[in-house]
N, C-alpha and C positions, 0 to 999 in steps of 0.2 A: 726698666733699663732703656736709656735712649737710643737710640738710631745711629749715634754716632760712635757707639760704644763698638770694640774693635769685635769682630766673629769670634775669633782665637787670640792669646796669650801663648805664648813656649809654653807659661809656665803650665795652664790651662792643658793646652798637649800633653805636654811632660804627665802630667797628673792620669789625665784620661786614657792615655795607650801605655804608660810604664815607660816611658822612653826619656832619653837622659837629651840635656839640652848639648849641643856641639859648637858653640861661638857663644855670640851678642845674645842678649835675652830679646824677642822680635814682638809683635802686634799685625793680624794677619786682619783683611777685611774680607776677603776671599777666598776659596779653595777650589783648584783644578788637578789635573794630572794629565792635563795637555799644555805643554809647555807655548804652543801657539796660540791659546790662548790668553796666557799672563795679561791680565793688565796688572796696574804698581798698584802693590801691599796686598797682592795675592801670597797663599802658602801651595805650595808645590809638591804633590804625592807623587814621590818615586815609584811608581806602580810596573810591576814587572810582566808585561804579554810579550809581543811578538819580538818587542824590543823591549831592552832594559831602560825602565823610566831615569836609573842616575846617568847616563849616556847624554842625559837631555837636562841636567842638572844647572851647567853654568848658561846654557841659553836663558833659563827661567829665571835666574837670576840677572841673566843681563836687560830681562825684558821687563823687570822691577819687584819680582818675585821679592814677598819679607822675609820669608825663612823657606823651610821645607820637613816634610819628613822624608825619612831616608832610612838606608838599613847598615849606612856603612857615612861618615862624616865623609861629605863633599866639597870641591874648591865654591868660591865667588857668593859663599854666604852661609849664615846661619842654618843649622836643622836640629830637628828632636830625630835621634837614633834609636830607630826599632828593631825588632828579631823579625818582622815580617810587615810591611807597608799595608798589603790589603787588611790581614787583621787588624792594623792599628788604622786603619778608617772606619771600620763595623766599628772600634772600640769610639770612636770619637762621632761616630753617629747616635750608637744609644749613649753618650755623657750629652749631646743637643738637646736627646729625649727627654733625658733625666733629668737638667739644667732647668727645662723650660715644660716643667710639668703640667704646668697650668693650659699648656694649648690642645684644645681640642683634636685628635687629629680623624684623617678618613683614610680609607684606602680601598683602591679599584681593581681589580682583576676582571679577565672573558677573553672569550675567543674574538671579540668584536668588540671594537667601541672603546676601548679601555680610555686609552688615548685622550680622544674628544671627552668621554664624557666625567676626565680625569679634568682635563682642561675647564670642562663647564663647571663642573664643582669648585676648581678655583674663580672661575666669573662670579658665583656667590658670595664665595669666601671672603673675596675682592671688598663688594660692598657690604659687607657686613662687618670689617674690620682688618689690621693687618694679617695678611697669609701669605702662604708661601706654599711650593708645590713643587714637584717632577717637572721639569722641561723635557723638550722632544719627548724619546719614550725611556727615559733613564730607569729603566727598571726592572735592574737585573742585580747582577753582585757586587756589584761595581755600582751603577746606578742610584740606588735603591738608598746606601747608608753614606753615598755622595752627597745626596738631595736632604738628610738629616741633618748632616754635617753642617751642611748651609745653610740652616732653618735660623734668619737672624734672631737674636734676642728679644724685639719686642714682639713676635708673632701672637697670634692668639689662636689661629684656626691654620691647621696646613692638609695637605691630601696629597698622597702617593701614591704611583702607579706601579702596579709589582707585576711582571709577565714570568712566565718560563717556558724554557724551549726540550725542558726533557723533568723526568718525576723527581719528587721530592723538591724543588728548587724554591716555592711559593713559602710553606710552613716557617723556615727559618727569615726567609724575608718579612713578612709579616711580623714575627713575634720582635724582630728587632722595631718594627716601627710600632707595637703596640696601640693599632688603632680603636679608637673610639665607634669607629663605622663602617664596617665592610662591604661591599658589593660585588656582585658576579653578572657583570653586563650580559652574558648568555653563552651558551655552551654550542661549540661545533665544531667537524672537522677541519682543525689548525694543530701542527707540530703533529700529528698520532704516526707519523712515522716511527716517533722516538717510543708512543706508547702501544703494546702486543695488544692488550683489550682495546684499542683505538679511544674512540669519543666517550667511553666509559671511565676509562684513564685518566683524559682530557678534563672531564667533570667531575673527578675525584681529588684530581690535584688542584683544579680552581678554587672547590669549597675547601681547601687545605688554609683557605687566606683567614676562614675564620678562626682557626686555631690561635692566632695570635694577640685574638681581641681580648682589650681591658676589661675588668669587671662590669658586668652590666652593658657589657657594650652592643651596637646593634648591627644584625647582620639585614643586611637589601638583597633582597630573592627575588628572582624572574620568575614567576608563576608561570610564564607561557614555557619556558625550555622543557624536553622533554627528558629534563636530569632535576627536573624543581624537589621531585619527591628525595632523591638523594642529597641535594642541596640542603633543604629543610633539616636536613637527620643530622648532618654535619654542624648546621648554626646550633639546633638541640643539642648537641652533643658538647660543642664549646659554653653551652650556656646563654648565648645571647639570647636579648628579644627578637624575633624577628616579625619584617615587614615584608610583603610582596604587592608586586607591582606588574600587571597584564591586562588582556583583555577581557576575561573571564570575569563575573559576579564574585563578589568576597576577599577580595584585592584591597589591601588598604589603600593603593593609588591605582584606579581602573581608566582604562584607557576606551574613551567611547565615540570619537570621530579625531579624523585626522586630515585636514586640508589641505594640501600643496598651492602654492600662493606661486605667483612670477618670484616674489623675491621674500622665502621662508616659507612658513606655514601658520595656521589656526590648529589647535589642540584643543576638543572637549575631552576634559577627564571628571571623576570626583578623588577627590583628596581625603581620607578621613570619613570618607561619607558628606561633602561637600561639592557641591558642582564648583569646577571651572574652569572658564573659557581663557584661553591665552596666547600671547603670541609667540614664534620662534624665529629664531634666526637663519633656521636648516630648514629645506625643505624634501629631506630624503624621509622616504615612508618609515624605516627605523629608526628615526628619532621621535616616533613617538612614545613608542617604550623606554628609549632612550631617554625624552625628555620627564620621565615617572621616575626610572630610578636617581636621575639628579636631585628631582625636587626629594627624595625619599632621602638621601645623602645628604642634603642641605636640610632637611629636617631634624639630622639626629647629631645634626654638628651644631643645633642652636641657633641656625638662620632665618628668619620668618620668612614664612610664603610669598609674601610681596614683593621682598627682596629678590627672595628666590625666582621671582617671575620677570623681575625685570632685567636681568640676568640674562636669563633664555633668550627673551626677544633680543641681546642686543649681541649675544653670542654666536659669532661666522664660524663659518668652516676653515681648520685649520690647513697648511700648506698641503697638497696632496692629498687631502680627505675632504675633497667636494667644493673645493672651490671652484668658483663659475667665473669666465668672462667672457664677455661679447667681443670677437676677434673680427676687426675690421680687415679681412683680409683682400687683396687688389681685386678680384672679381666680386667679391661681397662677402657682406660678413656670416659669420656664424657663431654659434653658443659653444665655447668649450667647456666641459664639467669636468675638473681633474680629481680624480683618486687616484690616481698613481702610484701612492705610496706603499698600500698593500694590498692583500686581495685572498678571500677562502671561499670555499661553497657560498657562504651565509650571506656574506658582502656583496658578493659579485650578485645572486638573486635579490638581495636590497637594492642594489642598484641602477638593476635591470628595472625592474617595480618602478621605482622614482623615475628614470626617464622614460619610461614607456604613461608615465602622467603627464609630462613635462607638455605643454603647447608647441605645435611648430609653425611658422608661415606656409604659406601656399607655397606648396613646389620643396619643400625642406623635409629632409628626412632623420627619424631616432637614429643614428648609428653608434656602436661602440669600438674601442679598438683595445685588442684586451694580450695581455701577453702572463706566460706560464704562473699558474699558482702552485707553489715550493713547499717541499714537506708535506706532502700528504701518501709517502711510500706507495704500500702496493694497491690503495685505492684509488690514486692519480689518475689512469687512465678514465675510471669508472665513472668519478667525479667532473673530469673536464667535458667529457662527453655528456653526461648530466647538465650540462650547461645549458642545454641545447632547449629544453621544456619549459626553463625559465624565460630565458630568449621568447620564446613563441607566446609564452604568455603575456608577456608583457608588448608582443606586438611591434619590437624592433623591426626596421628595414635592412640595417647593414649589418655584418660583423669582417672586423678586421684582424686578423691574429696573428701573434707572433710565439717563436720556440716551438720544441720539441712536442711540447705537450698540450700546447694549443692546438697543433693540427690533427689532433684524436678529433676537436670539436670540430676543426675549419670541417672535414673529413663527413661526418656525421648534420652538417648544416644542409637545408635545401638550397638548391641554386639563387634562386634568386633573393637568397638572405647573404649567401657566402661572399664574401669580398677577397680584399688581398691573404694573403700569410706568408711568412720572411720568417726565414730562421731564426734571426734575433728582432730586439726591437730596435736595434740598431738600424739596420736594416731600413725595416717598414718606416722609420723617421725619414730616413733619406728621401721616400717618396712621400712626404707629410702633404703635398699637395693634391695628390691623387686622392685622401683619402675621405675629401670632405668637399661639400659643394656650397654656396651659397644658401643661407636658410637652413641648414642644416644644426642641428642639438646634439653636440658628439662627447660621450663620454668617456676616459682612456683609465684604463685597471689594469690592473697585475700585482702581482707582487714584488716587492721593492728589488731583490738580489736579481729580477728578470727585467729591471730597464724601465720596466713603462714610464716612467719618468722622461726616457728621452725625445720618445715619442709627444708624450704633453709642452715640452719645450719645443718642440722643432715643430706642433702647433701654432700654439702660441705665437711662435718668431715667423709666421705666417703674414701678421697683423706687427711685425716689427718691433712684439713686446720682448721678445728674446733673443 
């Protein structure tokens, strides 16, 4: 089917969700359920949260919306009427499924990484033929049968990113995307607020993602996490083949040096029992396991290795997850490395790792600026202050903190590692000039709902880029 063939039909809707046409018969190229986003000859999902999505009905149509679904017939254009919108999007996610049988698919789950290495699988995918994938981190209930829905017609290879923030939430996501290849980037304390057994929880509901694999399909196992033996029991138990991928001997992808480069890295691994040396485009220490279970992901999706490698090398860090630039700022410049966008135990010691390799000039120093990691209930204090051993290993000069729960760490730092802390990152942004000096390689973390972000811009806008 060509490229120019429409995403959706009414009639096509009609069919797939039960729902009865209410006007013009329409042709849709696109699907949202954020009305500011429309562009013309999108379909329009009345989705009902915090506000009711038909509230926002006749905007989406004035902003060129082709029809809509809906639960009740609306003014200023055509919809298919359903008993329930979010159902009739699962329903019109697995008819994508079913429609376009023929496409291989993957799907990614972890406490870390999912994201990126959700994204790197699509950089294969890319040249290996058309794909299609999760944008941001769309991968929840909403997300998840959004990203299906949009899987255009002529796809061949696509990959989904499925998260959860409390139990049971992974298995039904999954089983509606019915992948061919599953992966569990690595287990650690992230959400165990939600779960009483914590990070046992946490690794129970991950390996949940295999439950919904195709026949014969193949599950990607982290051999190094310290849940691989429950991992394993779960891909056995759905049937898959499974591969794993660590540092350890007998790893189908072993990972045996790792280089931090000024700009990426050098990877020795063996593949299969195969050496090989190659390049990356990340130069954080965890993407070296990182970069194992892609190539193990892009193997089971029918991409060849060389593809798969050229890939890696040309694959950056995504917004907020490790992008670097050199900020000219008026007394001199320095390296900003932003992750800002989220932040757990695991990350935050990855992190630390990676800039405490990082080179610096004479007179520059490692600093970080890190504000509250969210959701980790009654171990939060335990963990933030745990912060503290990574820090020293890795040989940091400064830490900057902000929130409530950073300053367990500020509190627990020795003097002359301890820098600012501000109650919010709001705050600490306001004085973004104070917290870096010429020569200086500063890195800024947290978790997304705690701000760091505003901090990485009021950075940034140091050097005039913000």
């Amino acid at each position: 089917m060509p490229d120019t063939a429409p995403l959706w039909t009414s009639a096509e809707i009609e069919a797939a969700t039960g729902g009865r046409l209410s006007g013009v018969a329409f042709e849709a190229t696109g699907i949202t359920y954020n009305s500011r986003e429309i562009v013309p000859g999108d379909l329009f999902l009345a989705l009902k949260g915090a506000r009711d999505g038909h509230e926002f009905a006749a905007a989406a149509f004035a902003a060129g919306a082709a029809g809509a679904i809906t639960e009740h017939p609306v003014e200023g254009g055509p919809s298919v009427v359903t008993a329930d919108t979010l159902r009739a999007l699962e329903a019109l996610g697995v008819a994508a499924r079913e429609r376009s049988a023929r496409v291989r698919r993957g799907a990614v789950t972890g406490s870390v990484g999912k994201t990126s290495v959700t994204q790197a699988v699509k950089a294969g995918l890319d040249l290996a033929g058309p794909a299609h994938a999760s944008i941001k981190s769309y991968n929840n209930h909403i997300g998840v049968p959004l990203t299906l829905a949009r899987m255009p017609r002529s796809t061949e290879r696509a990959v989904f990113e499925i998260g959860m923030n409390a139990p049971g939430e992974i298995a039904p996501l999954s089983r509606m995307v019915r992948p061919h290849a599953a992966c569990v980037t690595t287990i650690g304390p992230v959400h165990i607020e939600a779960f009483a057994d914590g990070e046992a929880g946490v690794a129970a509901e991950k390996a949940a993602i295999f439950e919904g694999l195709a026949p014969d399909g193949v599950a990607v196992l982290n051999g190094d996490t310290a849940f691989s033996v429950l991992l394993d029991a779960a891909a056995r138990k759905a049937g898959a083949r499974r591969v794993t991928f660590g540092t350890g001997a007998g790893h189908d992808a072993r990972l045996i040096d790792f280089e931090p480069l000024p700009q990426g890295a050098r990877v020795k691994a063996e593949m299969f029992g195969k050496t090989v040396d190659f390049a990356l485009g990340q130069s954080g220490f965890h993407w070296g396991l990182n970069s194992l279970c892609v190539l193990l992901m892009l193997d089971a999706l029918d991409v060849p290795l060389e593809t798969a490698l050229s890939a890696l090398a040309d694959f950056q860090p995504l917004a907020g997850r490790g992008q670097t630039t050199v900020v000219a700022a008026p007394g001199g410049a320095f390296t900003l490395i932003d992750e800002s966008y989220n932040a757990n135990p695991l990350s935050m010691a990855a992190g630390f790792r990676s800039l405490g390799a990082r080179p610096v000039s004479a007179g520059g120093r490692r600093v970080v600026v890190l504000s509250d990691m969210l959701e980790l209930g009654d171990q939060s204090r335990v963990l933030h202050e745990g912060l503290a051993a990574a820090i020293d290993a890795a040989a940091l000069d400064l830490v900057h903190t902000a929130g409530p729960e950073m300053k367990r760490l500020h509190d627990v730092l020795p003097p002359a590692r301890r820098g600012l802390w501000r109650e919010t990152a709001a705050e600490l942004a306001a004085e973004a000039a104070a917290l870096v000096a010429p020569g200086d390689v500063v890195m800024v973390k947290g978790s997304n709902g705690s701000k760091a972000s505003l901090v990485a811009r009021a950075l940034a806008a140091l050097g005039g880029a913000g």
